[in-house]
Each structure stands twice: as C-alpha cells, then as structure tokens.
C-alpha positions as CSV (number, residue, x, y, z in Angstrom):
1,X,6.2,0.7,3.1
2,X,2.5,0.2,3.1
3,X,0.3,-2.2,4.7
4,X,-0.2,-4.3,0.9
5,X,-2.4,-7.0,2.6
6,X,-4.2,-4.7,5.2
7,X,-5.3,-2.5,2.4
8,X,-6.8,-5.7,0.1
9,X,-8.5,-6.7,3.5
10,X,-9.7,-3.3,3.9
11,X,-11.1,-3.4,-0.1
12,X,-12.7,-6.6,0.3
13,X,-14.6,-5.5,3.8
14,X,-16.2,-2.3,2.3
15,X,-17.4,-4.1,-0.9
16,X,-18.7,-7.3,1.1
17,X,-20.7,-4.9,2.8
18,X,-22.4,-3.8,-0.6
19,X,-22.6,-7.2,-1.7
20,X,-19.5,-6.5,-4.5
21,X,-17.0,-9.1,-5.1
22,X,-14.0,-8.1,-5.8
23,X,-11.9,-9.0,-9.0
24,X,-8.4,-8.0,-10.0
25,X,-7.3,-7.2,-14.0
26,X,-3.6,-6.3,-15.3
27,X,-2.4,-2.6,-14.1
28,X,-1.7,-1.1,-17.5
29,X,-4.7,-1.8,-18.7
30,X,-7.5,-1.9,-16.0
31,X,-10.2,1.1,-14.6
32,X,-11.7,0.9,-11.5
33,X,-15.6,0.1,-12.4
34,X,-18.4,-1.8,-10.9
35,X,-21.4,-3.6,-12.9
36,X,-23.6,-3.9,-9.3
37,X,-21.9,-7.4,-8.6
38,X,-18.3,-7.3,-9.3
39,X,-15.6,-4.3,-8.6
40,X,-12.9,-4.5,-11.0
41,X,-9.7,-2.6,-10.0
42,X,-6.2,-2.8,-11.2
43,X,-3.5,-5.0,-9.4
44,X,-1.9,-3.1,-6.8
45,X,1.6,-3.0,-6.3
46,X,2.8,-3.5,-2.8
47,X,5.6,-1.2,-3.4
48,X,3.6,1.6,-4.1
49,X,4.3,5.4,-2.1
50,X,1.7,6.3,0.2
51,X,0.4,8.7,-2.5
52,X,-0.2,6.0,-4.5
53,X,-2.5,3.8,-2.4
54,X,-4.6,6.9,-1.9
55,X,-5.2,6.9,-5.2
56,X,-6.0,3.4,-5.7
57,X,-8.0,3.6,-2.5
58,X,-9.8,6.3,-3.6
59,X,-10.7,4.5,-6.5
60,X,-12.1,1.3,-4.9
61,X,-13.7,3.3,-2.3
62,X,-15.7,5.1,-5.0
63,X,-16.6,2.5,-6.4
64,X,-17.8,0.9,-3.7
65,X,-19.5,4.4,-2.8
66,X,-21.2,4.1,-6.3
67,X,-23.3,0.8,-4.3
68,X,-24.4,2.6,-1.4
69,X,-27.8,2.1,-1.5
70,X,-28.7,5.7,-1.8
71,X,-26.1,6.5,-4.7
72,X,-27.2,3.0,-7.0
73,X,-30.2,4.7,-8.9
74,X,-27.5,6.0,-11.2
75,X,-27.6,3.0,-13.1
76,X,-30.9,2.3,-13.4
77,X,-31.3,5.6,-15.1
78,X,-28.5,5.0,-17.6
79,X,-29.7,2.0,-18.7
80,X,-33.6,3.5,-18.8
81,X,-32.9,6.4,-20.4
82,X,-30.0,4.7,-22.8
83,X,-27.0,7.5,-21.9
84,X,-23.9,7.1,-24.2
85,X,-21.7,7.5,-20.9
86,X,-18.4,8.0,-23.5
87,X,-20.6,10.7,-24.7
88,X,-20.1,14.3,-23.9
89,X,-23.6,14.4,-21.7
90,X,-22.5,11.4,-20.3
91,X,-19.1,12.8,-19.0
92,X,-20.5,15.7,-17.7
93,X,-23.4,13.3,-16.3
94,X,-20.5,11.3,-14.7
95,X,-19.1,14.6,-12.8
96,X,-22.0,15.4,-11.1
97,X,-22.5,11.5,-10.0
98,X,-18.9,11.6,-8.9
99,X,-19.6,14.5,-7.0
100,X,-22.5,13.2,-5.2
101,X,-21.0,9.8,-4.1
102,X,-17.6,11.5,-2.9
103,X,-19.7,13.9,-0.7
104,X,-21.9,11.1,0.7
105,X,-18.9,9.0,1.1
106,X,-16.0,10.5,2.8
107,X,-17.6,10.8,6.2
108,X,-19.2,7.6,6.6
109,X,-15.7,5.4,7.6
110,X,-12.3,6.5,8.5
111,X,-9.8,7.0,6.0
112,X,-12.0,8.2,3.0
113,X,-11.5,11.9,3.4
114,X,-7.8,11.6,3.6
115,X,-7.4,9.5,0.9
116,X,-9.5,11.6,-1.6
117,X,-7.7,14.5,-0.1
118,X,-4.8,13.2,-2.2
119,X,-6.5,11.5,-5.1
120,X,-9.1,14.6,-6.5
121,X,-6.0,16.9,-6.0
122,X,-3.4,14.3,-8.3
123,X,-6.7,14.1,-10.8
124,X,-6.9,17.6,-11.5
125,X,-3.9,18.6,-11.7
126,X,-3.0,15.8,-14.2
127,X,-6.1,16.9,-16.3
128,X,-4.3,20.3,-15.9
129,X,-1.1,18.8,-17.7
130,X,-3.2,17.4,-20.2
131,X,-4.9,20.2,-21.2
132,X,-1.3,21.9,-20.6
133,X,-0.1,19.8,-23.5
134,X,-3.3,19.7,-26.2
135,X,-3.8,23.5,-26.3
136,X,-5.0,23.1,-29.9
137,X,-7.4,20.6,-28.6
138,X,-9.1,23.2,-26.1
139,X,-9.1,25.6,-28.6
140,X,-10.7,23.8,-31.2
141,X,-13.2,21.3,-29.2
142,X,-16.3,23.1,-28.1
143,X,-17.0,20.1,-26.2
144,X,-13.5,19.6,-24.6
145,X,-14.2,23.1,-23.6
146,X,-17.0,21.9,-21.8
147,X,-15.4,19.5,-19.9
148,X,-12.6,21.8,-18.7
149,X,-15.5,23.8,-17.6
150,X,-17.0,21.7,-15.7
151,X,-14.2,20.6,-14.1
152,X,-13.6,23.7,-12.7
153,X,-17.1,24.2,-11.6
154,X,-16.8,20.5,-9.9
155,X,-13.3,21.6,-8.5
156,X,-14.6,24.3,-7.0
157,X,-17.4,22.9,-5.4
158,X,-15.8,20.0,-3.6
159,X,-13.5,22.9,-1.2
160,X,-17.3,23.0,-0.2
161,X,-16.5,19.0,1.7
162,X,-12.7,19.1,1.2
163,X,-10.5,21.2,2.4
164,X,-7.9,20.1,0.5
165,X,-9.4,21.5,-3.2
166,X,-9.5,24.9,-1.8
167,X,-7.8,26.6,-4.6
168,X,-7.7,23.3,-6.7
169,X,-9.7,24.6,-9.4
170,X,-6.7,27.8,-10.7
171,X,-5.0,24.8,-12.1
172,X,-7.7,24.3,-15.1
173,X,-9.3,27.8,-14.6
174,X,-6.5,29.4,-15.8
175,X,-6.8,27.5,-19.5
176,X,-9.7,28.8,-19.8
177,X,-10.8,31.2,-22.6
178,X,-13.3,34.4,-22.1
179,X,-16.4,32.1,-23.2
180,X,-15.6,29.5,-20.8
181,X,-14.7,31.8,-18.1
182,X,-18.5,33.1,-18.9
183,X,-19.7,29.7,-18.8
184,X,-17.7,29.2,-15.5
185,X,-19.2,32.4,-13.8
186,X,-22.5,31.7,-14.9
187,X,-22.6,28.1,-13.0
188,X,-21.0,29.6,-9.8
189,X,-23.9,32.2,-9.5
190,X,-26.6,30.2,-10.6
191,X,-26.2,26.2,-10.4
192,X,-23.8,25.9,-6.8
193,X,-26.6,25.1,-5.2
194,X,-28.1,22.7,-7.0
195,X,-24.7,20.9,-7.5
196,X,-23.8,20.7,-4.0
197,X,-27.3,19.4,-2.8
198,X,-28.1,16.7,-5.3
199,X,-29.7,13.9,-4.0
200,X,-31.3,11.7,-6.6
201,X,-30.0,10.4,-10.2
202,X,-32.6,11.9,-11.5
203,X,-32.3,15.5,-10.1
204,X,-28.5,15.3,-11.8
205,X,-30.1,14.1,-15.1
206,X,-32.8,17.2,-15.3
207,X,-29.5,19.8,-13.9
208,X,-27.0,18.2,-16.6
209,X,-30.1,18.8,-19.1
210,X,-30.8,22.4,-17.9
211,X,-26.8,23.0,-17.5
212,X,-26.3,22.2,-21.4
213,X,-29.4,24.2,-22.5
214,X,-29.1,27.6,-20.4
215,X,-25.4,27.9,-19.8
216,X,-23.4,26.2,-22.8
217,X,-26.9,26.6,-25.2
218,X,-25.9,23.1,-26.5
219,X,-29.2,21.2,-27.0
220,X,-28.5,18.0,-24.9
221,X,-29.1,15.2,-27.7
222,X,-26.5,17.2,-29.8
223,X,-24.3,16.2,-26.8
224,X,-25.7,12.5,-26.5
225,X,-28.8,12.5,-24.4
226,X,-31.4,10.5,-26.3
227,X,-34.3,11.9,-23.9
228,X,-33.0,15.1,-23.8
229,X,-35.8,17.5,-25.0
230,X,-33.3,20.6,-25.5
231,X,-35.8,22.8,-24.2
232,X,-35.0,25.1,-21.3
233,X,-35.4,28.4,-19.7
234,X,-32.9,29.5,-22.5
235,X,-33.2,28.9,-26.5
236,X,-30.5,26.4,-27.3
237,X,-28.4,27.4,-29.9
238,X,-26.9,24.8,-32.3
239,X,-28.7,22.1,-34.5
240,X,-30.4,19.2,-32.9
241,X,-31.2,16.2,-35.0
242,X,-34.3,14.2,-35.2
243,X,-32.9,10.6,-35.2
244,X,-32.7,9.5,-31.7
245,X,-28.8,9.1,-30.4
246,X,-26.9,10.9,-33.0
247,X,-24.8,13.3,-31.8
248,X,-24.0,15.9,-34.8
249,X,-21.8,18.3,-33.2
250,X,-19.8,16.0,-31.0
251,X,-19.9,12.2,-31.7
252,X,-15.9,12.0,-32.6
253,X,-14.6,12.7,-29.3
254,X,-14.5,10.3,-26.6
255,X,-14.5,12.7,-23.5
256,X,-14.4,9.6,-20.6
257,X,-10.4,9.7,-22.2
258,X,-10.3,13.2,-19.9
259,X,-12.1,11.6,-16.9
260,X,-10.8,10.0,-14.1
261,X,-12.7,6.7,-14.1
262,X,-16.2,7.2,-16.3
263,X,-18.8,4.3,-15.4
264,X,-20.8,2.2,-17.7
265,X,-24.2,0.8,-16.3
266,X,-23.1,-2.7,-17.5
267,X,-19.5,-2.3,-15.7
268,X,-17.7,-3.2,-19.0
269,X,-13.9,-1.8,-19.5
270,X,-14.5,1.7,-21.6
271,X,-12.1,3.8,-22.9
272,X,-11.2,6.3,-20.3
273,X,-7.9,7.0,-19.1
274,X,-6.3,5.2,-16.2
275,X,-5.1,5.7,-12.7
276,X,-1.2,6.1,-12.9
277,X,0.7,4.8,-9.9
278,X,4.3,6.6,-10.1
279,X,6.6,4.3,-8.4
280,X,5.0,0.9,-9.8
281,X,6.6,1.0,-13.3
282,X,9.3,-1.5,-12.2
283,X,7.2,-3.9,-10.7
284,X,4.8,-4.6,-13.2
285,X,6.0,-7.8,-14.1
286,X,5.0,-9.9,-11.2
287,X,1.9,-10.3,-9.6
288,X,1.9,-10.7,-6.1
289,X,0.1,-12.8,-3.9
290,X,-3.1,-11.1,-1.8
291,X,-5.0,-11.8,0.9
292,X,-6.8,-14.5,-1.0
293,X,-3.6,-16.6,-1.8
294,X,-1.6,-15.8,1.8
295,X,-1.8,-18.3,4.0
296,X,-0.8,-18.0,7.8
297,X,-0.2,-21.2,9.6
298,X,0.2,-20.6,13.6
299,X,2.0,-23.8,14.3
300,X,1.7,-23.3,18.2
301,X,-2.4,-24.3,18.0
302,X,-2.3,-27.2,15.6
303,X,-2.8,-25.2,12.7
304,X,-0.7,-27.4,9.9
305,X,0.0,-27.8,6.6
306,X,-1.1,-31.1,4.8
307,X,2.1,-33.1,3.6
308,X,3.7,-33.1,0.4
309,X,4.9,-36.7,0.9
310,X,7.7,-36.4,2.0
311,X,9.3,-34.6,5.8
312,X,12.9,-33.6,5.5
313,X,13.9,-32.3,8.9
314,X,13.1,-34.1,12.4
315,X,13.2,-32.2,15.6
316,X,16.0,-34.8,17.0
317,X,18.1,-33.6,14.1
318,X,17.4,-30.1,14.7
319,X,18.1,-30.5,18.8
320,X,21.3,-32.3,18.0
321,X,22.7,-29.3,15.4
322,X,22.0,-26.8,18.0
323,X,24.1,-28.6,20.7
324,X,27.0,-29.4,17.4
325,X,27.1,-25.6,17.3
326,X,28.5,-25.3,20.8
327,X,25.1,-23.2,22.1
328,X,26.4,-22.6,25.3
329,X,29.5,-21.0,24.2
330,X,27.8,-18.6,21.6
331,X,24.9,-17.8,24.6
332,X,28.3,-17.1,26.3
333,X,29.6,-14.8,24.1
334,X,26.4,-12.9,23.6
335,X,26.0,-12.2,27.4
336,X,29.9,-10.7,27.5
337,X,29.0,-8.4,24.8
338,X,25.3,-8.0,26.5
339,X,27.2,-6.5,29.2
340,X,29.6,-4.6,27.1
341,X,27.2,-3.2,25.3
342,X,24.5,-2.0,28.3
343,X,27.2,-0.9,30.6
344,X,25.7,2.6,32.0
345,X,28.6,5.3,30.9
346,X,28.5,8.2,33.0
347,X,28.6,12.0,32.2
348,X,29.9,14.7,34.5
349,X,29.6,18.5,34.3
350,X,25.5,19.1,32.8
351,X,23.3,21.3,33.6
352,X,20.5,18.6,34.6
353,X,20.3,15.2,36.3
354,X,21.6,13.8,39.8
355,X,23.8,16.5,41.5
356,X,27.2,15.7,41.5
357,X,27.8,16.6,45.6
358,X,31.8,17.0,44.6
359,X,31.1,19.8,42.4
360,X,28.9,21.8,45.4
361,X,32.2,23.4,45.4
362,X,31.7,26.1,42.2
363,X,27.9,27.1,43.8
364,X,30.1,29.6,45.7
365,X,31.6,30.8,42.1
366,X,28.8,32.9,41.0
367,X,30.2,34.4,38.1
368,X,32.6,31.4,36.6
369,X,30.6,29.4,33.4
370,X,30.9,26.2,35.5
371,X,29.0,27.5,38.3
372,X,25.9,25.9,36.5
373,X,27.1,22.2,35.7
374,X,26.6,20.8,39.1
375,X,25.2,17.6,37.8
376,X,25.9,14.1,36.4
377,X,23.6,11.5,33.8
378,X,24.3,8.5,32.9
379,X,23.7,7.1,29.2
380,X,21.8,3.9,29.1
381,X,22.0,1.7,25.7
382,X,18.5,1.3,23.9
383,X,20.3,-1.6,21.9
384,X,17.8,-4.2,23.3
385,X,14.9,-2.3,22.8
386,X,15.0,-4.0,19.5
387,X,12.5,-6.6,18.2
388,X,13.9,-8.9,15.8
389,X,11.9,-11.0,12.8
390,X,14.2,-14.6,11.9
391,X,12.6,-15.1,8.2
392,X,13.3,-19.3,7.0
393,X,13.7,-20.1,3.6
394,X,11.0,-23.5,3.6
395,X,11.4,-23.9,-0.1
396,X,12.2,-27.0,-2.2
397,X,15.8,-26.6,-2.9
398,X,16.3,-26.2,1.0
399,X,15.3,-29.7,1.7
400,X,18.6,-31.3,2.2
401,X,18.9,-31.8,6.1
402,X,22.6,-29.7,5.9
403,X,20.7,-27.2,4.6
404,X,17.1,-26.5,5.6
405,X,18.9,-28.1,9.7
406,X,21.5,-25.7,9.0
407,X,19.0,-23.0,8.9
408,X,16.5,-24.6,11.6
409,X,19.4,-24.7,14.1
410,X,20.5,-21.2,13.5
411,X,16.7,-19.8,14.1
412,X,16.7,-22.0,17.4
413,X,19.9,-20.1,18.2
414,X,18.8,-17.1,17.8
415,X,15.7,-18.1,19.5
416,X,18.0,-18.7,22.6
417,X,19.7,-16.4,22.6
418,X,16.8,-13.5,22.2
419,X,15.0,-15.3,25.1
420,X,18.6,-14.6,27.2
421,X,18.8,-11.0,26.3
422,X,15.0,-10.1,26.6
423,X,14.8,-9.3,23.3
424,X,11.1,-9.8,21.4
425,X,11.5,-11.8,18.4
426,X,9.8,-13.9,16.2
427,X,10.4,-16.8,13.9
428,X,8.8,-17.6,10.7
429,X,9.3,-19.5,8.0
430,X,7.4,-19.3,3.9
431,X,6.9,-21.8,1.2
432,X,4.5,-21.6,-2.0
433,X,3.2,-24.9,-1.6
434,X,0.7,-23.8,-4.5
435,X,-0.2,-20.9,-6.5
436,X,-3.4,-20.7,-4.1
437,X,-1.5,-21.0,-1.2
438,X,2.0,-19.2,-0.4
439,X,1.9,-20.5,3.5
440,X,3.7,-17.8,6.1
441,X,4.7,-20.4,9.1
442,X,4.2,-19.1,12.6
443,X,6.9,-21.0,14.9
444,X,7.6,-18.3,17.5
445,X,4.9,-15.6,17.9
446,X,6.5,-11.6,19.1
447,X,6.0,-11.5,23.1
448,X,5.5,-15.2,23.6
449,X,7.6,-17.6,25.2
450,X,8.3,-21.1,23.2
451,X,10.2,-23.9,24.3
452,X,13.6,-25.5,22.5
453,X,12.0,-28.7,22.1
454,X,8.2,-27.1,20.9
455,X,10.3,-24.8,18.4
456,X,12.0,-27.5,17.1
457,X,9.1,-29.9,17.0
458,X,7.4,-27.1,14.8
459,X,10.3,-25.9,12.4
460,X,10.4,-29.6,11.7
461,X,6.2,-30.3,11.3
462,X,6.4,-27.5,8.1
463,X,9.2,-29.8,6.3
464,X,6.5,-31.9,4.9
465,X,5.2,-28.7,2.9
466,X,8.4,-27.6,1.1
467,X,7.8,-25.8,-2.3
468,X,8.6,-22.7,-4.0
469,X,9.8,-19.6,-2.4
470,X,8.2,-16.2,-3.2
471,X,10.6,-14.3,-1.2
472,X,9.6,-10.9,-1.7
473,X,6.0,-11.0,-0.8
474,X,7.0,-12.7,2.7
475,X,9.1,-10.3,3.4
476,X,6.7,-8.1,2.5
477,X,4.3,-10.1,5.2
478,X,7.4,-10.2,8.0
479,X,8.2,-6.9,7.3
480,X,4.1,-5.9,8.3
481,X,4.4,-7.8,11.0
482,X,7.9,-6.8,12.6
483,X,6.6,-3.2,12.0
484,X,3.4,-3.9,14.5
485,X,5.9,-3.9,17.4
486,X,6.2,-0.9,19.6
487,X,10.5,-1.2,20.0
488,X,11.5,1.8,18.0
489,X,14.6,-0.5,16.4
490,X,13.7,-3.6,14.4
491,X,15.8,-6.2,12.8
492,X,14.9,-8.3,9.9
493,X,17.0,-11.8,9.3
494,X,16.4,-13.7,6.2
495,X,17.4,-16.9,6.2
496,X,17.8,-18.7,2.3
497,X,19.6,-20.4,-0.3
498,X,19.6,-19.7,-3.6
499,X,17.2,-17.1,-5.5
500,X,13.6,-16.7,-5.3
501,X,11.3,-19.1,-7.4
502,X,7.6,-19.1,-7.7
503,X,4.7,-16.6,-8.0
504,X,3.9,-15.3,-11.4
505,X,6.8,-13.5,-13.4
506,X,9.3,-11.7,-12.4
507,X,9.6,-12.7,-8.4
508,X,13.7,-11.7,-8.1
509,X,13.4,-8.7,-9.5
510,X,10.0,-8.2,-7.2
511,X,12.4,-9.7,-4.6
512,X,15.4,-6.8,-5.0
513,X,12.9,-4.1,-5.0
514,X,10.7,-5.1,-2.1
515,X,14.3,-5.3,-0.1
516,X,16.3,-2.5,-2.0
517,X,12.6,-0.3,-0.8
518,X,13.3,-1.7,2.9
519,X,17.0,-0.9,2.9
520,X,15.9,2.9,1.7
521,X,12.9,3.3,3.9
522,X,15.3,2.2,7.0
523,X,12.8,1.7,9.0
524,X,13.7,-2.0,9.5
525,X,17.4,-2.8,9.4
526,X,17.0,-5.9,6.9
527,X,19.9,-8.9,6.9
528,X,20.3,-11.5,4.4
529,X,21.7,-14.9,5.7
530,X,22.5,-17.4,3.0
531,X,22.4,-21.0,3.4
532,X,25.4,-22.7,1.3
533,X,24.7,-20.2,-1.3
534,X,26.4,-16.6,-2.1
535,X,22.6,-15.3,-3.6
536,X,21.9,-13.0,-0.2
537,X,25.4,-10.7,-1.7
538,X,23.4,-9.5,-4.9
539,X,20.1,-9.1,-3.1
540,X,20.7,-7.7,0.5
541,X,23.5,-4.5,1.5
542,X,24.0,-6.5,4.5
543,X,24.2,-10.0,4.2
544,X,26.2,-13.6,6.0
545,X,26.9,-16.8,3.7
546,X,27.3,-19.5,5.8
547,X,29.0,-23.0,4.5
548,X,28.3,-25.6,7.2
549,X,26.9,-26.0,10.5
550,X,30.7,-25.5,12.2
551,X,30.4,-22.0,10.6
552,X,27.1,-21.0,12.3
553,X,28.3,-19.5,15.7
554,X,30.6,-16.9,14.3
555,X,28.1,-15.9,11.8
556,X,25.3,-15.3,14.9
557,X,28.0,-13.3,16.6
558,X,28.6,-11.4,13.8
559,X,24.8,-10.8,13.3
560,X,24.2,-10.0,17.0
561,X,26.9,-7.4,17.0
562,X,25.1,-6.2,14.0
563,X,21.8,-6.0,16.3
564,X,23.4,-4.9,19.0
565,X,25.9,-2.0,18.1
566,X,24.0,-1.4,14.5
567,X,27.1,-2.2,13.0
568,X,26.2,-3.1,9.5
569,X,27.1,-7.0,8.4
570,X,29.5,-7.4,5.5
C-alpha cells in the first residue's frame, strides 16, 4: 500500500513552489490541468497499485512542470495567437509542449523519471488499444492519421531521455499505413533534431507550422492555426480558407479525446480523455480525507483537542480497569510464554556454526557423509522483533465508560505488557470531530517510553473530542506509520465497536477494502478487536469480540499468542 498522504504532501510541495494551489474534482470526471494559479487533478484513491500513483503522479508533476518558469510561455502564446487546443494543430501543438516539459522535468527532483517511466509507457500503449479498436477511424481520418503519426514520432524521441520508451513507439507504428509510415520516416530524418532541442513556445509554434506544411502538406489553418500562413519550404496541398479559424478539412473531430491530458490556456475542463486508475473502480464512492483534513494530535507535548462539551473517560477510571483486569497476572502469563517462545533450540550435525567437540570423532572418517557435520547452531526466535500499532476507536457511539474504558484499559495493557517484552509499539486513537478535521491521537509514540499514569491521563484528555469514526482512512494513517519501523514483522490492532460512520459516502465499504488490501498485501498482519460489538467478524480475517472488562485478559493472551507465534486470531 502506498504512502496516500506522503504523496498529497509531495503534490502540494512541488506546486507551492510554482505558486499553484492545488484543487481536487470527482475521479470519473476530472483531467489534470492548470490555469497558472490553480492545478486541478482528480481525487486519488489511496488504494491505488503503485502503477497507478505513477500515473497520477506523472500527471501532477506535469502539470506542475507546465509552471516552471522556463516552460510557462506556452500560454501566453495560445491565448496571443488564439490556438483552438481541441483542434488538430492544437494536439499536435500539445505533443511537442508535452515533450519539452517532460524532458526539462524529470531530472530536476527525484522520482519524476521513474514515475514517467511508467505513465508515457501505460499512455501509449492505451492509445495503441484505441487505435486497435477504431481501425475504420484511422483509415478514414486524415487527421487521426496525423496524430498516430505523431505519436510515434514523439514516442520515439523520448528513448532519447527515457530509457524506458526504447521500443515504445512499435505499438502505434505498426497501425500505420504506407503514407504515414512516409510521413513517419520523413520526420525522423529531417525534424529529430529540432524536436528534441526545443526550447521556446515559439520555436514549437513555427516547427508544428513547418511540420504540417512540408511533411503532412496540410496548410496549418485547415488544421486550426489562425496565424498559420501555410506557406513553407513545400507547397501545401489541400484548400485553405480565408475566414480566420475555420477549419474545412478537420473541424468535426475533437483530437484532445486521443491525448493524454490536452491543456487549455484558461485551465478550463476540455474534452480529452482521462487518466484511468485500474484498481480504483471500487472505491469511487467515498472520498477520503487528505492531508488538508488529517489532523495529528501528539498528546505527549500538550497538543489537544478543543472539547466537545462533554469528557467521558477519567484517567482514575482507566487506572482502576487495568488493575480489575488482574494486570499482573496477564504480565505473568505473557512472560511464561515470552520464555516459551524465545527458548534457543539447538541443532546438531551442520556443516557450519560452533564445532560440536563430541563429534571430533568422524574427522578421522574421511570417506563417511558425516565426516563434514562437525558442527551445532542454535535457532533463536525473531517473534519480538515485531513492532505493534494499538488503533482506538474515539468515536461517538464509544463513549459509554464500559466501552470506550473497556478499550482504554486494554491499550494500557498492551502498553504494559509491550514495555515488559521490549517490544516497540504504539498507541493511537481517531475521531472525525468535523469534516475538516478527522484527528489521529498520538498517546504512545514507536521507541518512546510513556508512563501508566501519563498514558492514561492522555487516552482520557481525547474523550472530550468523541465524534465520527472514519476507520479506513486511519488505518490507512496507522498502517503508514507502523510501516516506518525497521522490525521486519508488524502487527496491527484495531480496537472498535460498531461499523464505521463519517467521511463522505461510502466509508464501510472504503473501510473493508483498505483492510481486505492489508490482509492481501501481508505486509502488516492486521487484527480487529471489537468492543461489545460482533462488527470486527465481517470486516477483519482475524478478529476478538470482547463483552466486558472480565473478558479482557484472555482476549490479550489470545492476541499475544497471535503476535508472538503468528498464530492467526479466530
């Protein structure tokens, strides 16, 4: 699972640098596009593959790369010389940009390359498809025959600063008919140059112009260049037309539709096609929180929530239902299996390790298959090279003191009983006190000590804040988090009643897939501990219902054995 809030950060740092603001619009329907001020890029999905956040990365950089201050002349010429960018001069106008701002871009901060190592590849080949599946379209449509062109020609000239569209370009070249292929060979011999080594807006506007006349001998305001003079090296072939902006051969196809995000000089939503994430169809009902709405509170420095009115746990009642639990005898039990479980087991008769002096013996057997295995190892258990993340339900339906000190008590637990076994771990708890603020509470930080009485004293300061609970993006944020530590097992315990409530549509089923992605990833080893309620059985593989506080201890054993000998809960 990606870094979902990392990456928004990321976005938000690159365009601040440009002076963009960054606004997000519904995923079916959005294009990544900037209007100078504002970048407007679909919603991601934090369940997206890797492949697909290089897309949408790819996307946001570009756009971003679009404001660098050598690449923002573009616009100024559109809007000067009044370029129809849904026109066919305008999408081959918009290649050559795209071209220029990739190759300008991709150096200049870590990450770009390899993202648009993965995006320009996914773009052509899905223009590929497309072509693939409107044959009669190619056939028929000089000007789609133009674009196909010059996507080939572009593809081809990117291997020249990507190493990954080495051979990209077979994919469309292959479509091709013998007049296009002419076309094709023509602009390798004679334009590669030019391409590669643009520099201005207005050098691509007079190589577009001179591309159209002397190699597809389309007069350029037949194609939708208002300015365009169609006068070249080469006589044009083809009609022009005298009135200004009409474009007689090709004004019934939009050609951005083929393009993989065309730009406007006013930034506004155009018809192009969109960026198509594959494993977001699912989740496209819910729109998580980002870094703008996440709110972390580190309880340990003061840093509070204001009150909702109202504080329904103490930290005397949460002290008291720790000692009800009988803490001593679950630390107890913990340390017997502790010892159980790390117990050195040794192994006789290898090949490597400590020699074994009462097998010096078969040393004077030369030719026997022991003769070798004069040594002994001894297995050590990794089982506490484990970090563990304890997740707290905070929301509104938690706020009876048997539940939410039910779940307090069983966190300070834990917390004990991690401390005695050395194992890192951290305790949180979430609650979506507004729609602008879905608070992540910091009670017990990874590889910090914090007392019984502080931990308590915390887990009952955040009380006063309970609201709704958007469970799957804090898991989302605990799962980022747990994934930061360098033990190569990690543990994952959610602690909740009921199902999840809040956000903006659909947060159970955004819930099940952010944990069902978890479970399948197994990466994190993810356990669902329900509070009074039998919810945690539909939404977690392995999960614990516990009824009342006299429950508790057997439950924690249950769960440590789970952590311990990766025994899976049931």
């Amino acid at each position: 699972m990606q870094d979902y809030l990392g990456y928004l950060k990321l976005a938000r740092s690159l365009a601040s640098a440009q002076n963009l603001s960054i606004k997000f619009e519904d995923e079916s329907t959005a294009m990544p596009r900037t209007d100078g001020r504002t970048l407007y890029l679909p919603r991601p999905n934090p369940l997206w593959s890797a492949k697909d956040w290089n897309i949408w990365n790819d996307a946001c950089w570009h756009e971003i790369g679009h404001n660098f201050p050598e690449n923002r002349d573009i616009f100024k010429e559109l809007e000067a010389q009044r370029i129809d960018c849904a026109s066919l001069f305008g999408g081959v106008l918009n290649l050559t940009d795209d071209y220029r701002v990739d190759k300008s871009r991709t150096h200049r901060y870590y990450g770009m390359m390899e993202a648009n190592a993965v995006a320009i590849p996914h773009h052509v080949q899905s223009f590929a498809k497309k072509l693939k599946e409107n044959p009669s379209k190619l056939r028929d449509d000089q000007g789609l025959k133009v674009i196909a062109t010059m996507m080939t020609f572009d593809a081809k000239m990117r291997a020249d600063f990507n190493p990954a569209m080495s051979g990209m370009d077979a994919y469309t070249e292959s479509l091709l008919d013998a007049e296009a292929k002419g076309w094709l060979a023509k602009l390798v011999a004679e334009y590669s140059e030019k391409y590669c080594n643009n520099k201005t807006a207005k050098q691509e506007l007079d190589l577009v112009r001179d591309i159209f006349t002397n190699v597809f001998k389309i007069p350029p305001q037949d194609a939708g260049d208002v300015h365009g003079s169609g006068e070249g090296e080469g006589e044009g072939e083809g009609e022009g037309d005298s009135e200004k902006g009409k474009k007689a051969k090709f004004g019934n196809v939009s050609y951005e539709e083929w393009l993989k995000h065309p730009h406007t000089p006013d930034g506004k939503p155009s018809a192009g096609c969109h960026l198509e994430y594959s494993d977001s169809a699912d989740a496209r009902h819910y729109e998580p929180h980002t870094d703008e709405t996440n709110r972390i509170y580190d309880m340990a420095s003061g840093d509070k929530p204001s009150s909702r009115g109202y504080q329904a746990l103490t930290a005397g009642y949460v002290k008291e239902a720790v000692q009800q639990m009988g803490i001593h005898a679950i630390v107890g039990a913990a340390r017997r299996l502790l010892q159980v479980e790390t117990r050195k087991r040794p192994h006789f008769n290898q090949k490597r390790g400590r020699l074994d002096a009462s097998k010096l013996y078969r040393v004077t057997i030369p030719e026997s298959s022991v003769s070798e295995r004069l040594f002994k190892t001894k297995d050590e258990s990794k089982a506490l090279d484990t970090a563990v993340s304890v997740l707290v339900d905070y929301s509104g339906s938690m706020a009876s003191r048997d539940k939410i000190g039910t779940a307090a008590a069983a966190a300070c637990a834990l917390n004990e009983l991690f401390r005695t076994m050395r194992i890192n771990c951290e305790i949180l708890g979430f609650s979506e006190i507004s729609s602008r603020n879905n608070a992540t509470f910091v009670f017990k930080p990874f590889n910090k000590e914090v007392s019984d009485d502080s931990l308590a004293e915390y887990m009952s300061d955040a009380s006063c804040a309970m609201g709704n609970n958007c469970d799957g993006d804090n898991i989302l944020i605990a799962a980022n988090r747990l994934k930061q530590q360098k033990q190569p097992r990690k543990v994952l315990i959610v602690l909740s009643d009921g199902s999840p409530c809040g956000g903006y549509g659909d947060i159970d089923g955004f819930t099940k897939q952010v944990i069902k992605k978890i479970e399948s990833e197994r990466e994190i080893d993810i356990i669902g501990i329900g509070i009074q309620d039998r919810n945690v059985q539909r939404l977690y593989k392995s999960n614990q219902v516990v009824n009342n506080l006299n429950e508790l201890p057997t439950k924690l054993i249950d769960t440590l054995e789970n952590i311990l000998l990766e025994r899976k809960v049931k």
